[in-house]
N, C-alpha and C positions, 0 to 999 in steps of 0.2 A: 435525638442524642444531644445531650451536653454539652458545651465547649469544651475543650481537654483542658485540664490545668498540669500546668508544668511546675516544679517544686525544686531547686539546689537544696542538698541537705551541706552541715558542716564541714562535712569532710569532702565534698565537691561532688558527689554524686546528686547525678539527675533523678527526679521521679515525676514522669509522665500519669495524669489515672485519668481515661479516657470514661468517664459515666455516660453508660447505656442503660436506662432503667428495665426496658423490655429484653434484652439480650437473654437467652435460652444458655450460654455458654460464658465463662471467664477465661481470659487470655491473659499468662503471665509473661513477659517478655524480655529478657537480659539482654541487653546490644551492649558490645563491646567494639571502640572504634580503629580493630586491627585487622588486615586482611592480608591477602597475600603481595600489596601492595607496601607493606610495611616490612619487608622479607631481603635477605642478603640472597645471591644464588645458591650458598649453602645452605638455606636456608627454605628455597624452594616449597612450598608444603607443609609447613611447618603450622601454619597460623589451622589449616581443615584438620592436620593430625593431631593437634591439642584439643581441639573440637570434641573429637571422637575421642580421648584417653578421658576429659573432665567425666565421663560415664563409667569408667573402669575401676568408681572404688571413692570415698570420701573418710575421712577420719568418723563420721557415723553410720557412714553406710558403707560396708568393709569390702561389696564386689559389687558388677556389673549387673547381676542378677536381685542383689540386692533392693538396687538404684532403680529400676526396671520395675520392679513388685512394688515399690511404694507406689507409684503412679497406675501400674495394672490394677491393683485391688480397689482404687475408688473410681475406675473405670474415667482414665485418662491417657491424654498424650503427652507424650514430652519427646521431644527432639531438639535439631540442633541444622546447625545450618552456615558457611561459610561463603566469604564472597573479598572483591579487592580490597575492599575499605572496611567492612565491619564482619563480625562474627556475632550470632545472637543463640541466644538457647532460651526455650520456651515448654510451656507445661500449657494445655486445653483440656477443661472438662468444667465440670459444675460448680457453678458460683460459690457452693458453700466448703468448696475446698480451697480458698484465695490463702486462708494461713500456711496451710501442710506447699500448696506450689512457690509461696515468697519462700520457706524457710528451707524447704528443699533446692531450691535451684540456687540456694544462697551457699548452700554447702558443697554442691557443685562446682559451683564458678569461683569458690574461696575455699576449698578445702580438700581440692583432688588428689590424692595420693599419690599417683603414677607408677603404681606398683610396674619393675623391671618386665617382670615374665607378662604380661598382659601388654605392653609395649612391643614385643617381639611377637606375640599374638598379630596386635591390630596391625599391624605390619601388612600378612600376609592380606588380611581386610580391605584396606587403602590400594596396594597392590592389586587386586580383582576388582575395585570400583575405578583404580586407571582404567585396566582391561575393558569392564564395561563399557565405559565413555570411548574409548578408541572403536570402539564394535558400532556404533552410534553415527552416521556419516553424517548426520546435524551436527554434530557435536564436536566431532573431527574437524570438517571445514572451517565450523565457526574458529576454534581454534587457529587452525591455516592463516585464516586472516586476520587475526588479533596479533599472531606472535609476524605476519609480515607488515601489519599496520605498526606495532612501535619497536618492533624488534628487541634487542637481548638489553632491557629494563623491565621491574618489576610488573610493570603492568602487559607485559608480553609476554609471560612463563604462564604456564596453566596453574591454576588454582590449588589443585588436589598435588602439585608439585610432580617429579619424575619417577620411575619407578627406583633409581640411583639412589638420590637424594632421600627418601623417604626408609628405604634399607641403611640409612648412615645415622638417621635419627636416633641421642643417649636421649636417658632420662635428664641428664641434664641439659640438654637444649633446652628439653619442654620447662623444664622451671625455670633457665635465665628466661626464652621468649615468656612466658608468665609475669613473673616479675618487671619486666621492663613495660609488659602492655595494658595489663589488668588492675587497674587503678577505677578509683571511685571516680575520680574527674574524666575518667575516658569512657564512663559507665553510666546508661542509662536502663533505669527499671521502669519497663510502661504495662500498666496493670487495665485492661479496657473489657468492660462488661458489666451489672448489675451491683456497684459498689460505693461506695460512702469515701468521699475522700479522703478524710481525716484516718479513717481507719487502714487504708491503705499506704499512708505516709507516714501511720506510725508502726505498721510493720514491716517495714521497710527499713526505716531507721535501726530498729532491732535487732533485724537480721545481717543488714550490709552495713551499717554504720561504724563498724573497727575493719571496716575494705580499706587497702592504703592510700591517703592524700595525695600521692608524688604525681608529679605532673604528666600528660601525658606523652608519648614520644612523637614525633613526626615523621613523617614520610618525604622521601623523595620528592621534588616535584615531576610531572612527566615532561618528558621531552617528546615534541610535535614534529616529526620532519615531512610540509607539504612540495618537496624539487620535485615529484614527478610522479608517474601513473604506475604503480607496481601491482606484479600479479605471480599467483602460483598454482600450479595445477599438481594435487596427491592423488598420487597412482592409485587406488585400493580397487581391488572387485566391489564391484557394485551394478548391480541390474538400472541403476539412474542414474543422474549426474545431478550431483549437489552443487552448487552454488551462492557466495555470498560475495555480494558488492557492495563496498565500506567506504563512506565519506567520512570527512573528519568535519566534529558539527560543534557544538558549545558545550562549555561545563553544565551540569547542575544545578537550579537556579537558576541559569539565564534569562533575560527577558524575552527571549525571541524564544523561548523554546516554546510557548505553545503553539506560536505557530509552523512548527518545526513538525508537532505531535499534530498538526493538522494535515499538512501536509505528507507527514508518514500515512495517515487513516485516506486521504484523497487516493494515493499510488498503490498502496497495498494492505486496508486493514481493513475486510470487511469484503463478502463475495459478489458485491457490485461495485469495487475498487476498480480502479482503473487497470492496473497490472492480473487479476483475477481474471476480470472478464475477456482481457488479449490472450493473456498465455494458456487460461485456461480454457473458456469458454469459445474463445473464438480458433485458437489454435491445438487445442487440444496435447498439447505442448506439456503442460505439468500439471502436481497433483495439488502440492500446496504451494502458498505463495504468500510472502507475509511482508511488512515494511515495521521497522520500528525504531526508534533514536535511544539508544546507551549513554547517561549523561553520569559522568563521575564526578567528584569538584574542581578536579581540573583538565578533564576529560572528554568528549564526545565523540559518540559513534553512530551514525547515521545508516541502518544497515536494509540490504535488500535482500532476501532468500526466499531460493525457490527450488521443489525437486524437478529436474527436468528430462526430457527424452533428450539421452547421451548418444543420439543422432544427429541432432539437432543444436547445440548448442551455438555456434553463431549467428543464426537466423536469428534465436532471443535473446544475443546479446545485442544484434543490432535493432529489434524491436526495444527492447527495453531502453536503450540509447536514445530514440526516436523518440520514447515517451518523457524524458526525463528533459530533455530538450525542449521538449513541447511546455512543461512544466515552467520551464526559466523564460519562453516566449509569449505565451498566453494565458492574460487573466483566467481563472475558473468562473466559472458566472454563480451568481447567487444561491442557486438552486444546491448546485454542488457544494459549496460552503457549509449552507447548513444542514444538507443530509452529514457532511462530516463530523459539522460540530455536535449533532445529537447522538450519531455515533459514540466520538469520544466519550463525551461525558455520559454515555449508557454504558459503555464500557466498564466507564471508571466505578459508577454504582456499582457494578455488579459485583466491583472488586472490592468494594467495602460491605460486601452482607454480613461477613461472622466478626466474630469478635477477635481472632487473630489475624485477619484482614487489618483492620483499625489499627490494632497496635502496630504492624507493619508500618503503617502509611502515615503515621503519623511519629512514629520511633527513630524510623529514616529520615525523616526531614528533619528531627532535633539533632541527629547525631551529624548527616549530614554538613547542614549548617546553621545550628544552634538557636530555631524555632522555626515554627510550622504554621503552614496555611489550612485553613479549613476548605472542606470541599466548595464549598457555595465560592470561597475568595479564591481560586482555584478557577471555577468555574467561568466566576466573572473574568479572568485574563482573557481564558478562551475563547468567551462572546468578544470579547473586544478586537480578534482578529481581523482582518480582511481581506480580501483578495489580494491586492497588493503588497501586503506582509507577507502572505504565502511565495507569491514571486520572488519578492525579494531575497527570504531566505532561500528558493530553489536557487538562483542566481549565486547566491555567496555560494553553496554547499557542493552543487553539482558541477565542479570544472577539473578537468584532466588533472591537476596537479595533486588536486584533493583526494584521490580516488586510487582503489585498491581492491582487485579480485580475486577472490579463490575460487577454486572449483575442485573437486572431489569427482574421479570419474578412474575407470580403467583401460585404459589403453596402452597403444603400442608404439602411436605418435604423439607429440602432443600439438593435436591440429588448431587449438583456441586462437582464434582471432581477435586479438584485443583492439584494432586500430579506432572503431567506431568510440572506443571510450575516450582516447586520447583527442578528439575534436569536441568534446563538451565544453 
């Protein structure tokens, strides 16, 4: 692979064209830098239900089925995708369709009609993809403890918004949110796969270059509050007990986060992890069990989940206690270091095979914060780690103040022992 080249056109929008000579596939990619972070409470949803209507119709393409058949017939994907900070919409299939995916998803993201009666459609839509996720008790908990980690700000409402909120949505919301977010300077186009740079930047130009200049809007900043250990337990039927235990860790970019993401892959990522081989292998205790850090720009989440026997739940909370303390008291020795680090960065390959992989990883970090590392300088951070880094950051991360539980189980008491957290 090629270095990516990054490109500002006139009117402020970015173009990313990630050249893969060999790539079997071309990935078109539209990030746009609003999410449900950028959202009023009235507003809740608003940023995932524009998502879903930009497909309901363009000034050239008159319906949803329309919009659909052009990308079916040359035997492609196109979807779409929502989260706190950005929103992207994307077209994958064969390199010799880069014109028909720039100039389509151009009329997409600038030309959506929002026809009324398909509004009150996708309604009921949005509505059954809440339902779903509530049905979900990953998904649920996780929830649990995002909206008890920052509470009632933006970054603590769910994404897909309420089901209230979402029934109140006009057509004119979705064009003020539009107008106010969809700006050429808040808009980056990353094109990664078998392509000629020149020719992808100059259709680009053609397609988005009358996108409007105005600046782009900001967000809130999040408000952090570390006074003390909070925890919630959701009642729901469920044959297990869910679980998610939430530190608060660094933005985005931070320097310490690789060793943060090492540290995650040490306690829980990979089935000779430390948390794997107690709760599962040795305790028989759960099914999956995973560790991972959430970094947003002004943001971090340091998260632990696990499904567990809803028998048992304080036995592994005080195991998991035991181990997290062990973490902030002793070095890891060398051995474990680098099964970590090869981990990781085996990980990370893998997650760069296709060509929509790339544009991700590398689309995110422009929009993010307005340029990117390549994997190898990426890489090299993570060699640089040490033991001592890992401690370090277990120490900052892991202390009762910092820390916050959910659990998802059904019962009739609620018998959760949280005291073992509270002495970290």
């Amino acid at each position: 692979m090629k270095k990516p080249i990054l490109k500002t056109l006139p009117n402020g929008l970015r173009v990313l064209v990630i050249p893969e000579p060999n790539a079997l596939t071309l990935t078109t990619l539209v990030l746009v830098g609003t999410g449900s972070k950028y959202e009023t409470k009235a507003e809740n949803g608003l940023s995932h239900f524009l998502e879903h209507m930009c497909f309901k119709g363009t000034t050239a393409l008159p319906s949803s089925r329309a919009v659909m058949e052009t990308f079916d017939r040359i035997g492609s994907v196109v979807n779409a995708f929502t989260s706190n900070e950005y929103t992207g919409y994307y077209a994958k299939g064969s390199p010799k369709h880069l014109k028909k995916f720039v100039t389509v998803l151009s009329d997409i993201y600038m030309n959506s009609t929002f026809p009324e009666k398909e509004i009150e459609k996708e309604k009921g839509v949005v509505i059954e993809e809440i339902n779903m996720y509530e049905d979900i008790p990953q998904h649920r908990v996780g929830q649990a403890l995002t909206t008890l980690v920052y509470g009632d700000q933006p970054v603590g409402w769910p994404i897909l918004g309420t089901k209230e909120t979402v029934r109140s949505f006009t057509r004119q919301d979705f064009m003020r949110y539009k107008t106010k977010h969809y700006h050429a300077k808040n808009t980056i186009v990353v094109v990664s796969g078998p392509v000629e740079v020149k020719d992808v930047q100059a259709l680009v130009l053609d397609s988005f270059g009358k996108l409007d200049a105005s600046a782009a809007t900001k967000k809130k900043k999040v408000a952090v509050s570390k006074k003390t250990f909070k925890s919630v337990v959701v009642n729901k039927k469920s044959d297990q007990a869910h679980m998610v235990l939430g530190f608060h860790s660094l933005p985005y970019g931070h320097r310490d986060n690789p060793a943060i993401g090492l540290l995650a892959t040490v306690l829980g990522r990979g089935m000779s992890s430390r948390l794997f081989q107690v709760l599962r292998e040795e305790m028989g205790a759960a099914y999956y069990v995973s560790c991972g850090n959430d970094t947003q720009t002004d943001t971090g989440l340091f998260e632990i989940s696990a499904g567990i026997d809803s028998s048992r739940p304080n036995v592994i909370l005080e195991r998991i206690c035991s181990m997290l303390s062990s973490m902030k008291e002793t070095l890891i020795s060398e051995q474990e270091l680098q099964k970590a680090l090869e981990y990781t960065l085996g990980m990370m390959r893998l997650g760069l095979e296709s060509s929509d992989d790339m544009a991700g990883f590398y689309g995110a970090q422009v929009l993010m914060k307005g340029g990117f590392k390549t994997f190898a300088e990426i890489a090299s951070e993570y060699k640089a780690v040490t033991a001592m880094d890992i401690r370090r950051v277990a120490r900052k991360i892991f202390v009762a103040e910092n820390c916050s539980l959910a659990v998802l189980r059904e019962f009739t008491v609620n018998d959760i022992d949280t005291k073992p957290f509270r002495s970290l």
